[in-house]
C-alpha positions in Angstrom: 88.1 112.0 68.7 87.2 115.6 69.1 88.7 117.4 71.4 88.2 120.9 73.3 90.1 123.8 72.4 91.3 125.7 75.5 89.8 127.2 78.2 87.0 129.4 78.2 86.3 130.5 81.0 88.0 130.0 85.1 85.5 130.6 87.2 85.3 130.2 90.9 83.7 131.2 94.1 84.9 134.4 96.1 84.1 136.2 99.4 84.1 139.6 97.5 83.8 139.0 93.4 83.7 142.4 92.3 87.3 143.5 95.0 88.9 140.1 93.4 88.3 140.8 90.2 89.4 144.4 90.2 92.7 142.8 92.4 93.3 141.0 89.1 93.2 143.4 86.6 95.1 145.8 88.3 97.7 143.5 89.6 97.9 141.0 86.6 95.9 142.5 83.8 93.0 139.9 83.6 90.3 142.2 82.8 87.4 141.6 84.6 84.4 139.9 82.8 82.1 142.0 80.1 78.9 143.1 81.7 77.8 143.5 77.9 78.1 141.4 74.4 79.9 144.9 72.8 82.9 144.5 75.1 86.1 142.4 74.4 87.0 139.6 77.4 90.6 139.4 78.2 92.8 137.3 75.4 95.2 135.0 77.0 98.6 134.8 74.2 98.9 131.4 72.9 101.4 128.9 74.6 101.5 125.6 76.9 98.4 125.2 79.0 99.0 122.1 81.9 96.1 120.5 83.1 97.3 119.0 86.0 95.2 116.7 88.9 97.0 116.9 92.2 96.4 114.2 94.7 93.9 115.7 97.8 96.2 115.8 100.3 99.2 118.0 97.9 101.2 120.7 100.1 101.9 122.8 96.9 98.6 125.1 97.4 96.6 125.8 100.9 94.9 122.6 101.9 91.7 124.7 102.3 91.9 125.4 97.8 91.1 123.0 95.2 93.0 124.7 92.5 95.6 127.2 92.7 96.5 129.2 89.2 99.0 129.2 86.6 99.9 132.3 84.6 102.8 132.5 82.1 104.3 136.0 81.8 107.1 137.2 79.3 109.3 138.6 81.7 109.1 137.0 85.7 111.8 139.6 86.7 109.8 142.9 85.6 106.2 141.1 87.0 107.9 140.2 90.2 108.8 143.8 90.3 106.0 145.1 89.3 103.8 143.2 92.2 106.3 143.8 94.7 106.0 148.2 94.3 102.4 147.4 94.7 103.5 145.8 97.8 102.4 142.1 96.8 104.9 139.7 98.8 106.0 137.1 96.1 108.3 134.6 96.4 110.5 134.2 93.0 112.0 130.1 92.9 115.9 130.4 93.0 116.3 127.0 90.9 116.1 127.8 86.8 114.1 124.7 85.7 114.2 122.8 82.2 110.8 124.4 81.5 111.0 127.6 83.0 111.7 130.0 85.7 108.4 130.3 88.5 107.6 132.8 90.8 104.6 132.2 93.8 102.0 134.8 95.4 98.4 134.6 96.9 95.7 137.2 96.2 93.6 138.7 98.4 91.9 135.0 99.0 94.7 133.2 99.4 94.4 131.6 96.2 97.6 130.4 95.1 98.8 131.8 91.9 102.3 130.5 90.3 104.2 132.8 88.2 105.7 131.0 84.8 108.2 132.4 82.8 108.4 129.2 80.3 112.1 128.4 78.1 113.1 126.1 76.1 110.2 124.4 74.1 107.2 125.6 76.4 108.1 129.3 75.5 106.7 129.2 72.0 106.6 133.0 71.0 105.1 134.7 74.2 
């Protein structure tokens, strides 16, 4: 069977594109799309990528969402501290997990991002 690669793309509505996507590059370095086929898009490392179906009625991202994001960062300590000067309120998990360490903030949307520092086998060589 073949099968896809990765993502290519996330893409999703917004109230303001242009504010959001500014919010992300300067708060998690996810440049903001090419307007032109000379500029680079922004390279994710390789590592773990879950694709993960929640049931409809899940408590673990505002009921009004339908998806909530998952970025995995080298060091959760230095990002956490990093969003927090910017004043970002982010909520860093106290329990150390097989997998990983997590971290949880909402951008200007209130999308739900997660924070993953991944261990173990999932941290592959971030």
């Amino acid at each position: 069977m073949e099968k896809v690669l990765g993502f290519g793309g996330l893409f999703f509505r917004a109230r303001d594109p242009k504010a959001l996507a500014e919010w992300y590059e300067k708060h998690l370095g996810v440049t903001k799309t090419p307007t032109d086929y000379g500029t680079t898009p922004w390279f994710q490392n390789a590592g773990p990528t879950v694709f993960g179906p929640f049931k409809q009625d899940t408590k673990y991202f505002p009921a009004e969402k339908t998806a909530m994001w998952n970025f995995r960062v080298k060091d959760l300590d230095l990002m956490v501290k990093q969003l927090r000067d910017a004043g970002i309120t982010v909520d860093v998990d106290k329990e150390q997990y097989p997998n990983g360490r997590f971290a949880r903030l909402y951008d200007p949307e209130n999308n739900a991002i997660e924070l993953w520092q991944p261990n173990g086998p999932y941290a592959g060589d971030r």
